[in-house]
BABAKOL-134231 format. One record per atom (N, C-alpha, C): y, x, z; residue in three letters; residue number from 1. Coordinates in nm, 4 decimals. Atoms other than C-alpha are relative to their C-alpha. Example, Ala and Ser with C-alpha at 12.3 -4.5 7.8 and 13.67 -1.06 7.14 Angstrom:
// residues 2
v / u / w / res / n
-0.1190 / 0.0890 / 0.0000 / Ala / 1
-0.4500 / 1.2300 / 0.7800 / Ala / 1
0.1200 / 0.0900 / 0.0000 / Ala / 1
-0.1190 / -0.0820 / -0.0060 / Ser / 2
-0.1060 / 1.3670 / 0.7140 / Ser / 2
0.1090 / -0.0770 / 0.0730 / Ser / 2
***
This chain:
// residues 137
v / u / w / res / n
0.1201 / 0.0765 / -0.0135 / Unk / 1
0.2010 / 0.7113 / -1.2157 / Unk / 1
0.0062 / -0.1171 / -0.0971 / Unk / 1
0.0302 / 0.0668 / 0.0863 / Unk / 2
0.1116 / 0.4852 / -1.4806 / Unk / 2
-0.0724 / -0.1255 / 0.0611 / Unk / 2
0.0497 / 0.1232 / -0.0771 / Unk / 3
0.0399 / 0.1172 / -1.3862 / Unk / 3
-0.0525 / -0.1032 / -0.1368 / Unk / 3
0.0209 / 0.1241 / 0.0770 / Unk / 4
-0.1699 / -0.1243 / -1.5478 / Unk / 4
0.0703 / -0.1367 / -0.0648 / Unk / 4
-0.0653 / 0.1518 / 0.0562 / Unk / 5
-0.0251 / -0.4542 / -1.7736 / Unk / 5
-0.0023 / -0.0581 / 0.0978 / Unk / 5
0.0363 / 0.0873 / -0.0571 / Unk / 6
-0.1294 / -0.6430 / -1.5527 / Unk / 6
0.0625 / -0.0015 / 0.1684 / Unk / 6
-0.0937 / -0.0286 / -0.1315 / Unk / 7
0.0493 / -0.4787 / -1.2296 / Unk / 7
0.1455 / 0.0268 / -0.0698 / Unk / 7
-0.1477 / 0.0444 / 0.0443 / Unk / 8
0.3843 / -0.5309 / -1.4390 / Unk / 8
0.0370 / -0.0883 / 0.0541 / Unk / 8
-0.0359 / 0.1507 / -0.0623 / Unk / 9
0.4052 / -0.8727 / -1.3181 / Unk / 9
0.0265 / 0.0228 / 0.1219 / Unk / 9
-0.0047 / -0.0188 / -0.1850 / Unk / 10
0.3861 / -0.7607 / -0.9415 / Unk / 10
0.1521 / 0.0934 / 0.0114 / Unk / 10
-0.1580 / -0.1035 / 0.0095 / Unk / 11
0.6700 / -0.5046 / -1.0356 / Unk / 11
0.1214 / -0.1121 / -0.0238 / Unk / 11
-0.1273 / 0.1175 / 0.0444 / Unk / 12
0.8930 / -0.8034 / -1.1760 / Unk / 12
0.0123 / -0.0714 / 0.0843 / Unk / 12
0.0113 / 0.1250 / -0.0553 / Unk / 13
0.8064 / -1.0589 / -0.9311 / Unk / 13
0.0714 / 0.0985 / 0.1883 / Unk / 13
-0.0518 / -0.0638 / -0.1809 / Unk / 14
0.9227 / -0.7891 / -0.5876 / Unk / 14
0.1879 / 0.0300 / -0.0581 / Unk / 14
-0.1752 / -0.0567 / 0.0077 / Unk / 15
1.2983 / -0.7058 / -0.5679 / Unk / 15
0.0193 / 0.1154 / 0.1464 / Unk / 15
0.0018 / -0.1055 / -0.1032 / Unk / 16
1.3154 / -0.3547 / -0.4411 / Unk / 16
0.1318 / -0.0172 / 0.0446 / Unk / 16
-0.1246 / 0.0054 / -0.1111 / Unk / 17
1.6829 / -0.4116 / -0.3786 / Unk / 17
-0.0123 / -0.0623 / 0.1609 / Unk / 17
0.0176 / 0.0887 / -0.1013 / Unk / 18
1.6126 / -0.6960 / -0.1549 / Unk / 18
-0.0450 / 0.0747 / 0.1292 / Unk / 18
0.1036 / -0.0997 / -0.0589 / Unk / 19
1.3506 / -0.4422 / 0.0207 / Unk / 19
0.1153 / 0.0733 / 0.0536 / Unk / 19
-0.0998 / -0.1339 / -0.0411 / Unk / 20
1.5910 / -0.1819 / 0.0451 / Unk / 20
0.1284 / -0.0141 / 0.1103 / Unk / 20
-0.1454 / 0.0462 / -0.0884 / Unk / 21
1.8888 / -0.3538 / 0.2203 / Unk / 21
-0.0731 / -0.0193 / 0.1347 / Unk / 21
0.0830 / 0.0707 / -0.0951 / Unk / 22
1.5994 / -0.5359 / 0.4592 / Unk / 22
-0.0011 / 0.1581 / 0.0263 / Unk / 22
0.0075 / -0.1721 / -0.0632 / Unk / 23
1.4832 / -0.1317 / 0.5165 / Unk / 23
0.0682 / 0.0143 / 0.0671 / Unk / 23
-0.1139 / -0.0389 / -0.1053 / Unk / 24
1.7975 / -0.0432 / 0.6098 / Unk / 24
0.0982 / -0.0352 / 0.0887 / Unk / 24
-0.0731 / 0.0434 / -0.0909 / Unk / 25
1.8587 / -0.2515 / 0.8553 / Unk / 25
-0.0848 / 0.0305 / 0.1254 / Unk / 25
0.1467 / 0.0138 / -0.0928 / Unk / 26
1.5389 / -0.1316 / 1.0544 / Unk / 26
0.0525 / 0.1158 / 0.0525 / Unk / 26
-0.0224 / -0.1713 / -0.0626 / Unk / 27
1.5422 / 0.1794 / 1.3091 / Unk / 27
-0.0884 / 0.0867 / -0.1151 / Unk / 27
0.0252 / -0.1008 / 0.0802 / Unk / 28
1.4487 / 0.5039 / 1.1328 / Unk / 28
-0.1742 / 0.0368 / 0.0624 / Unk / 28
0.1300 / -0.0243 / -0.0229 / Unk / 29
1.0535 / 0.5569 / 1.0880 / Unk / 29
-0.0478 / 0.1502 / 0.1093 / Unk / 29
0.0063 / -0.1181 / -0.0554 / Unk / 30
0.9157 / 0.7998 / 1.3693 / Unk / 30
-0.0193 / 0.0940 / -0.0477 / Unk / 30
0.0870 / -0.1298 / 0.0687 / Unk / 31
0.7953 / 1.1397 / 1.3181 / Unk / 31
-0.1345 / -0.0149 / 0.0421 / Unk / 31
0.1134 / 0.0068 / 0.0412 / Unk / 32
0.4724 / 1.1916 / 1.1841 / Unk / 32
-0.0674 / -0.1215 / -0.0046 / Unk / 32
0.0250 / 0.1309 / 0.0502 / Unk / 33
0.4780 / 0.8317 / 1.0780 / Unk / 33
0.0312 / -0.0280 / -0.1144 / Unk / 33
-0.0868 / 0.0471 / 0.1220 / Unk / 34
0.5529 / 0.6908 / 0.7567 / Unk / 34
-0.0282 / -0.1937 / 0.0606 / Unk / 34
-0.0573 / 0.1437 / -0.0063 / Unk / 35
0.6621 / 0.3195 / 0.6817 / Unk / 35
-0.1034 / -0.0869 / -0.1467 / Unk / 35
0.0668 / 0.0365 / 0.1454 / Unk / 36
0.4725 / 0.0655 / 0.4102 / Unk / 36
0.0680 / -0.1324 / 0.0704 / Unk / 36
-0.0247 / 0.1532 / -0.0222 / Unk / 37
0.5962 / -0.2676 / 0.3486 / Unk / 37
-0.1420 / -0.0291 / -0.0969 / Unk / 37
0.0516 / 0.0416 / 0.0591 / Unk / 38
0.3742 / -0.4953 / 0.2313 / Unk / 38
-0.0240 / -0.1342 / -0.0735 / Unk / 38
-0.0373 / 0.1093 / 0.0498 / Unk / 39
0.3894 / -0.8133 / -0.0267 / Unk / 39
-0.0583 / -0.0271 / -0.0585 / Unk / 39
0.0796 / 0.0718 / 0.1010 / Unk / 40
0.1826 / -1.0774 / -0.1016 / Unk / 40
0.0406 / -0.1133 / -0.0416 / Unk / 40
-0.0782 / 0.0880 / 0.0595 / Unk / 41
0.3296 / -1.3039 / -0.3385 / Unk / 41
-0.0799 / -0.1697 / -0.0277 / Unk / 41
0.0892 / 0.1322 / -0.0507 / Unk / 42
0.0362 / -1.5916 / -0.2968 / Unk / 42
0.0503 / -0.0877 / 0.1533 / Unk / 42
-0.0109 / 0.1297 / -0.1011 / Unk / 43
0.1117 / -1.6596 / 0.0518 / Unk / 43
0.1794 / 0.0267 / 0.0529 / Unk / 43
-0.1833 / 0.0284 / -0.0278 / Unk / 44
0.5221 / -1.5625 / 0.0364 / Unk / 44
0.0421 / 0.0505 / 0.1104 / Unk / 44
0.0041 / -0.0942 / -0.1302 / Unk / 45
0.4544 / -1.2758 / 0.3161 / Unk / 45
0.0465 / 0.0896 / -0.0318 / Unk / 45
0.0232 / -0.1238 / 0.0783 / Unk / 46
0.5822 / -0.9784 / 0.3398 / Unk / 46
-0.0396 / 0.0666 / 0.1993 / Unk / 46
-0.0099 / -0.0928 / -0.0957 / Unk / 47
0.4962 / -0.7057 / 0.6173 / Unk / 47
0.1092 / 0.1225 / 0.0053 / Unk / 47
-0.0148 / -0.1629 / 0.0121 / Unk / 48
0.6481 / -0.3589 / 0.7451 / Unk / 48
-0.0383 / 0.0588 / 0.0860 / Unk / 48
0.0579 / -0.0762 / -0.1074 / Unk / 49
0.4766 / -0.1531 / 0.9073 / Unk / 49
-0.0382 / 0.0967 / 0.0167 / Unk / 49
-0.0190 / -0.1480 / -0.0288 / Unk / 50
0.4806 / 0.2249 / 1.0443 / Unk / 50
-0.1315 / 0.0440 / 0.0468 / Unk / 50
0.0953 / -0.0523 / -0.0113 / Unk / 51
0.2208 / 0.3943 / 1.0745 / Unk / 51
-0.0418 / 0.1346 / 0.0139 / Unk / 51
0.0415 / -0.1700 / -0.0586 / Unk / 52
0.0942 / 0.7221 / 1.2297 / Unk / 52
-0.0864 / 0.0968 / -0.1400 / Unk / 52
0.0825 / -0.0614 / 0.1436 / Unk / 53
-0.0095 / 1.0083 / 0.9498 / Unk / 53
-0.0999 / 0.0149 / 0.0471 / Unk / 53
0.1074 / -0.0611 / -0.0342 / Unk / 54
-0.2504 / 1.1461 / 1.1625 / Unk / 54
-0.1453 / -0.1045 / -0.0196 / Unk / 54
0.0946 / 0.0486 / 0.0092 / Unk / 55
-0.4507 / 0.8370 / 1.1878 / Unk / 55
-0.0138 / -0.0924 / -0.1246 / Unk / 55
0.0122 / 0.0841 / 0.1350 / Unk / 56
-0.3835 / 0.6656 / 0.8338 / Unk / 56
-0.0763 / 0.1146 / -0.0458 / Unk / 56
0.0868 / -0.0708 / 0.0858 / Unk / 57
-0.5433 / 1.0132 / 0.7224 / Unk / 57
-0.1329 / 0.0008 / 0.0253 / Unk / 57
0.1118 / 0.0016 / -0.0468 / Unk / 58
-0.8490 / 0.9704 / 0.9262 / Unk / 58
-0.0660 / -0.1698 / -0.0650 / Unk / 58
0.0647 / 0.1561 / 0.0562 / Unk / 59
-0.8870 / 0.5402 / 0.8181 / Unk / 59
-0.0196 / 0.0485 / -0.1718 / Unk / 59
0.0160 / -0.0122 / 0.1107 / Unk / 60
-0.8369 / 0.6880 / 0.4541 / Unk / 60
-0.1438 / 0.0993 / -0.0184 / Unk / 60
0.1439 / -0.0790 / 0.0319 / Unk / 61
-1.1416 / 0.9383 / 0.5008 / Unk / 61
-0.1232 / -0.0808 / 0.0161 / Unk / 61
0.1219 / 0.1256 / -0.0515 / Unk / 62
-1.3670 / 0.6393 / 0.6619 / Unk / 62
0.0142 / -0.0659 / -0.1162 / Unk / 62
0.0028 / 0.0991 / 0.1516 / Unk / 63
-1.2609 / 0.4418 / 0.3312 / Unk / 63
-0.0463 / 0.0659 / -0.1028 / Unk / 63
0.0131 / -0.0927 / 0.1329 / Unk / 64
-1.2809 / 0.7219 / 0.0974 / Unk / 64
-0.2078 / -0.0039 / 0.0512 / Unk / 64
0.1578 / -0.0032 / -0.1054 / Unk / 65
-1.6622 / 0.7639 / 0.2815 / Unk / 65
-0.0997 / -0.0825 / -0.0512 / Unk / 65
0.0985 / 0.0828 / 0.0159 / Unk / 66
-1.8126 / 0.4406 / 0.2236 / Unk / 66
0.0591 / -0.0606 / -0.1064 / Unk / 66
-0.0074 / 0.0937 / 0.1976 / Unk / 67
-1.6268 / 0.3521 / -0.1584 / Unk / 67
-0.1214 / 0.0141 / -0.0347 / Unk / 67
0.1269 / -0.0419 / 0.1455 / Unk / 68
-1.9052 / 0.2803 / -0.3857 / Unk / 68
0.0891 / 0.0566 / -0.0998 / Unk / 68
-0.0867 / -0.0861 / 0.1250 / Unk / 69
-1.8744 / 0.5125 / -0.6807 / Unk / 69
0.0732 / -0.0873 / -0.1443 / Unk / 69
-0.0784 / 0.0511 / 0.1063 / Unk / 70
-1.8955 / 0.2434 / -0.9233 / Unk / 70
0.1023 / -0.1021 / 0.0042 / Unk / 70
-0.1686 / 0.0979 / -0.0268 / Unk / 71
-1.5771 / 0.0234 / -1.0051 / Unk / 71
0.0646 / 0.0347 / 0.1793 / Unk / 71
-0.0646 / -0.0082 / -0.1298 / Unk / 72
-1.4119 / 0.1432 / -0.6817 / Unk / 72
0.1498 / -0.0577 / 0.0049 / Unk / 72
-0.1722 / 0.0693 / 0.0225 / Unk / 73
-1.0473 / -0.0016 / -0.7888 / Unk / 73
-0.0437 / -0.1479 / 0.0208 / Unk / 73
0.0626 / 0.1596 / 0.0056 / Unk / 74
-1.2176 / -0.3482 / -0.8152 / Unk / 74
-0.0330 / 0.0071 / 0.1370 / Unk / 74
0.0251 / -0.0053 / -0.1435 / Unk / 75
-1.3730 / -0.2811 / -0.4366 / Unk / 75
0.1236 / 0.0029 / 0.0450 / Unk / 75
-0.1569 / -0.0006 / -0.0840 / Unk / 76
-1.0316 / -0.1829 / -0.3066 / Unk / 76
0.0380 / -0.0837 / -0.0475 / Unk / 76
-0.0833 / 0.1713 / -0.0060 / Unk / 77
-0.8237 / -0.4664 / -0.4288 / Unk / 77
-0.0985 / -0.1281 / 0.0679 / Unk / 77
0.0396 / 0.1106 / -0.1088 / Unk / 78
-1.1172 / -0.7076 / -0.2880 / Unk / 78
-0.0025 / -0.0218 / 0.1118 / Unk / 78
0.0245 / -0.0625 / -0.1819 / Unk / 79
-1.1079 / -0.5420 / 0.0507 / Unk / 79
0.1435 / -0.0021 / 0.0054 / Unk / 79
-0.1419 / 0.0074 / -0.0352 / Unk / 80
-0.7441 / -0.5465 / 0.0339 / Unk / 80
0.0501 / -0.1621 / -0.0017 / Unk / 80
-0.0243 / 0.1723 / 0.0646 / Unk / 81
-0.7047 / -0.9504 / -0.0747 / Unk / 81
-0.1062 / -0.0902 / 0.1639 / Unk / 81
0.0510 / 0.0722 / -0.0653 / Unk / 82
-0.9796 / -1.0213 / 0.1889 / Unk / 82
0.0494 / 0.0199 / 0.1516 / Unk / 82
-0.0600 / -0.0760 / -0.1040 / Unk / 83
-0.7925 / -0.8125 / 0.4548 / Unk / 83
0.1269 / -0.1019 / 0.0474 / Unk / 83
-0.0927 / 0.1015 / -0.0060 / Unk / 84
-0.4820 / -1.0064 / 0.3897 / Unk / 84
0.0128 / -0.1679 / 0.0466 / Unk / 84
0.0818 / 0.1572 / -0.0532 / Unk / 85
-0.6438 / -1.3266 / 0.4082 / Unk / 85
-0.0592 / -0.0426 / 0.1558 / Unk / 85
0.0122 / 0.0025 / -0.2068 / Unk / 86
-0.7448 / -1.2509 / 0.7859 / Unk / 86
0.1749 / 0.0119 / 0.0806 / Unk / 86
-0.1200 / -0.0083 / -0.0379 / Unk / 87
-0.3836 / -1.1943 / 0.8539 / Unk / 87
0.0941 / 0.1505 / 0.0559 / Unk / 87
-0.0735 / -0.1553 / -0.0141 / Unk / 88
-0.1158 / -0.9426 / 0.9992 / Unk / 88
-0.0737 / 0.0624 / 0.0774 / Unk / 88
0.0258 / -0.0754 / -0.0795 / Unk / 89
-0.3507 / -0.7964 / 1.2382 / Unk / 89
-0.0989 / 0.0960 / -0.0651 / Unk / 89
0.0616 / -0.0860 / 0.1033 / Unk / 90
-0.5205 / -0.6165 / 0.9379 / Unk / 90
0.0413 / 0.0627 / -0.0957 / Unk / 90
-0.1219 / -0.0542 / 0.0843 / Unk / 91
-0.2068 / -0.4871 / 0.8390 / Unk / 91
-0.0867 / 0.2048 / -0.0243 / Unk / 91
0.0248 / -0.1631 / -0.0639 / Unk / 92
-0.3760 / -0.1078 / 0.9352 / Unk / 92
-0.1011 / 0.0161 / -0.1161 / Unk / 92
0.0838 / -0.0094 / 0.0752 / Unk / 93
-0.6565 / -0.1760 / 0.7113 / Unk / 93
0.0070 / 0.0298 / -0.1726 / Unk / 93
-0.0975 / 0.0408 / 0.1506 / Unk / 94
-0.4169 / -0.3099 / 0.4077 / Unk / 94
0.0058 / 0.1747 / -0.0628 / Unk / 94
-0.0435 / -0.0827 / -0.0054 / Unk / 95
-0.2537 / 0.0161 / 0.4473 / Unk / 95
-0.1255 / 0.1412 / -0.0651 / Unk / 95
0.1231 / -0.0936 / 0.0545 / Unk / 96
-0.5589 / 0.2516 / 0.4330 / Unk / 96
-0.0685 / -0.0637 / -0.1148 / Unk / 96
0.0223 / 0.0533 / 0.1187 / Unk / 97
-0.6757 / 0.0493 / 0.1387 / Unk / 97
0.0543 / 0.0547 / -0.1152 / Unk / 97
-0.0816 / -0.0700 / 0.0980 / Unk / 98
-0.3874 / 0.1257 / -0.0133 / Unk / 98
0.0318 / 0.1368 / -0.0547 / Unk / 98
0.0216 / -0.1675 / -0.0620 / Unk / 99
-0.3700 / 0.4965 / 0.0531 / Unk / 99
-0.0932 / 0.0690 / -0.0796 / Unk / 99
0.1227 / 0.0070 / 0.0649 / Unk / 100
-0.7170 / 0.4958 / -0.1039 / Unk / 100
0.0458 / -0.0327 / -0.1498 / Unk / 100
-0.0003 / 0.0742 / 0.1836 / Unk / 101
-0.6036 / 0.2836 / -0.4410 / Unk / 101
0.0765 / 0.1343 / -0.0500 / Unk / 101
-0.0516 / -0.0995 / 0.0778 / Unk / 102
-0.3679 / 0.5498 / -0.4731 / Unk / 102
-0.0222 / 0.1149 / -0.0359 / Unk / 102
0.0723 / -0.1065 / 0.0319 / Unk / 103
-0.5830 / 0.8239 / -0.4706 / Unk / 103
-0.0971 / -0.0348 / -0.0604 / Unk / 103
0.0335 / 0.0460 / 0.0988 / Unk / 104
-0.7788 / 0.6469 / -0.7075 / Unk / 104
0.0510 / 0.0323 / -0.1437 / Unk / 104
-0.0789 / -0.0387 / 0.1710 / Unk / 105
-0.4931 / 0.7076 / -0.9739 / Unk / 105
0.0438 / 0.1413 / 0.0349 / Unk / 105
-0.0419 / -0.1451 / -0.0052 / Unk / 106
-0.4055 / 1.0481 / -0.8749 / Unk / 106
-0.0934 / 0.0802 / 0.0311 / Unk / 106
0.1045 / -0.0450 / 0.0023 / Unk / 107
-0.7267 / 1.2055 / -0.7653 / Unk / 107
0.0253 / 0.1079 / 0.1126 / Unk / 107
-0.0131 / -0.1363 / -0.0472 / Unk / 108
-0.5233 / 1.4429 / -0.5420 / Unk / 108
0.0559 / -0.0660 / 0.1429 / Unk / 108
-0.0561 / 0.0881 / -0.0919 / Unk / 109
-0.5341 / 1.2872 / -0.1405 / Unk / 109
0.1561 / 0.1076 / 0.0324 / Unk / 109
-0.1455 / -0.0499 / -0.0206 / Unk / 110
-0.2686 / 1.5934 / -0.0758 / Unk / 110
0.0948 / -0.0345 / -0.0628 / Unk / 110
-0.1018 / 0.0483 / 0.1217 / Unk / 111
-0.0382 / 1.4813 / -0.3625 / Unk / 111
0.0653 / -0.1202 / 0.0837 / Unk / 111
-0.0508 / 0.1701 / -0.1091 / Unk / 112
-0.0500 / 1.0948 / -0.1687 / Unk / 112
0.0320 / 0.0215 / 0.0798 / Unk / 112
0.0171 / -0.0526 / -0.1826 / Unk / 113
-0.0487 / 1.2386 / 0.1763 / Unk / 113
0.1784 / 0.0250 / -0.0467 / Unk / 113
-0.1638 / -0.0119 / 0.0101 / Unk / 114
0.3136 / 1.3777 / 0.0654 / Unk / 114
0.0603 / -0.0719 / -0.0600 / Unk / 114
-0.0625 / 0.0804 / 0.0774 / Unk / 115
0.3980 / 1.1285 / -0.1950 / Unk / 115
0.0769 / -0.0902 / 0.1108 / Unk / 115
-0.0095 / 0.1054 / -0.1135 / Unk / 116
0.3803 / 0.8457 / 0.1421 / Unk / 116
0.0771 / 0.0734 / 0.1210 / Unk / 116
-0.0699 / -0.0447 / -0.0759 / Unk / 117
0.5750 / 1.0826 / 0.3532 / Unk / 117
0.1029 / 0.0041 / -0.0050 / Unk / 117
-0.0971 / 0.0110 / 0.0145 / Unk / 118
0.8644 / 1.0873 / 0.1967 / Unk / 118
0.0549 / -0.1439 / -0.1200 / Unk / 118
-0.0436 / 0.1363 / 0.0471 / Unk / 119
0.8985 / 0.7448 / 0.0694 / Unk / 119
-0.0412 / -0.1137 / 0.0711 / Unk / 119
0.0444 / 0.1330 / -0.0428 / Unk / 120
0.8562 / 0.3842 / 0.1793 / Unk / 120
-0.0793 / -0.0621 / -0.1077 / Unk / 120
0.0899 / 0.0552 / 0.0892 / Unk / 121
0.5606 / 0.2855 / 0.0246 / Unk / 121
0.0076 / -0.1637 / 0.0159 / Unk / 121
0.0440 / 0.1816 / 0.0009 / Unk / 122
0.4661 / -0.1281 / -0.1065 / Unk / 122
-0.1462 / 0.0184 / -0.0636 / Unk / 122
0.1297 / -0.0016 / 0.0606 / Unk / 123
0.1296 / -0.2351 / -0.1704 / Unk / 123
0.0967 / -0.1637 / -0.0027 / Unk / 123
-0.0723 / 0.1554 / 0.0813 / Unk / 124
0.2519 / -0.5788 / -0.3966 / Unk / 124
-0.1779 / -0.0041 / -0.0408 / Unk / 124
0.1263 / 0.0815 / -0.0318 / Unk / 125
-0.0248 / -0.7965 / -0.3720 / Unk / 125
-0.0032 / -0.1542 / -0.1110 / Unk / 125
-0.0174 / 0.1360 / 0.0402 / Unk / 126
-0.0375 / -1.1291 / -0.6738 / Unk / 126
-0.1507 / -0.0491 / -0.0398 / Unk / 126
0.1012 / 0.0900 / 0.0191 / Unk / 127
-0.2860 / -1.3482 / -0.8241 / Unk / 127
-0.1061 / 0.1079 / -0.1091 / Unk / 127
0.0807 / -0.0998 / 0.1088 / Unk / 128
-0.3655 / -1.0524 / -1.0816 / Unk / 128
-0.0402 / 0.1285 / 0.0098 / Unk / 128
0.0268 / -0.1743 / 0.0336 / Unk / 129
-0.3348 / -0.7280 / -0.9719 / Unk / 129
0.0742 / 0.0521 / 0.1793 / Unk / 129
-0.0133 / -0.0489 / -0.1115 / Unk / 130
-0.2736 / -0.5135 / -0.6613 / Unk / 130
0.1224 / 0.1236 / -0.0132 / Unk / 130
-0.1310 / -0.1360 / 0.0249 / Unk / 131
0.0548 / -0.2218 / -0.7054 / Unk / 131
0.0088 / 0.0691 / 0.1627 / Unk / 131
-0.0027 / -0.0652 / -0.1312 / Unk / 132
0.0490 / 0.0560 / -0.4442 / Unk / 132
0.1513 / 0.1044 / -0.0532 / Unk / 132
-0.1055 / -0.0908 / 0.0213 / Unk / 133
0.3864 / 0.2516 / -0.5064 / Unk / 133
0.1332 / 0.0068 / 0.1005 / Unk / 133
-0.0475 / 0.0366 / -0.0851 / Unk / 134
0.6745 / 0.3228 / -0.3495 / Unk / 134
0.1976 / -0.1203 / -0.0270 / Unk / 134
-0.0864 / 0.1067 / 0.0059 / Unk / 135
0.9707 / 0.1032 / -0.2999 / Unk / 135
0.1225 / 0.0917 / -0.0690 / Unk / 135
-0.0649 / -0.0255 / 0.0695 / Unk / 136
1.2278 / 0.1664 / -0.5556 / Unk / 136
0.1659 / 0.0284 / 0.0903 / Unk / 136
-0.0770 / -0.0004 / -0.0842 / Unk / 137
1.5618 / 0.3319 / -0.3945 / Unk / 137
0.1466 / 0.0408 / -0.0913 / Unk / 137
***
């Protein structure tokens, strides 16, 4: 997956090690759940949080649903920034946001659907740019 200039900075500024040690100190994600951390480097947060496939695939069809067609990457990162800004109890939303951005760059939701199953996804969150990938291992 190919990431914008501008989501370089969000790549430099996270430390997947850091991530990774923190991970594995956590119990092991259920079944038919995956895991997303999430980091926004404005307010010096991070989340993690597990999440059921069944119903992240259903919030991603309600999102996919009502994107406008045009600029839809620009919609998702504002809906993701304004999400954040309400706090952790819109962690669910973040998530399906994200889910969405990434089927934005891949075009294929089955591709994501398995990509996020077998990895610990981050949605890295800065002043410039939004990164949905997964956490470096």
């Amino acid at each position: 997956m190919a990431f914008k200039a501008a989501g370089a900075k969000a790549l430099i500024m996270f430390n997947d090690a850091a991530a990774q040690r923190y991970l594995a100190g956590l119990a092991p994600v259920a079944a038919r759940s995956v895991r997303w951390l999430i980091y926004d480097h404005s307010r010096h947060w991070v989340s993690v949080v597990d999440s059921e496939i069944a119903s992240l695939r259903q919030d991603c069809a309600h999102v996919l649903n009502s994107l406008p067609e045009e600029d839809a990457r620009a919609s998702l990162v504002d809906a993701i920034r304004e999400f954040l800004a309400q706090g952790a109890d819109c962690t669910p939303q973040v998530i399906a946001l994200s889910c969405v951005l990434l089927m934005q760059d891949t075009g294929d939701r089955d591709r994501v659907f398995a990509r996020i199953q077998t990895h610990v996804m981050a949605t890295l969150v800065d002043a410039e740019d939004v990164v949905v990938r997964p956490v470096a291992g």
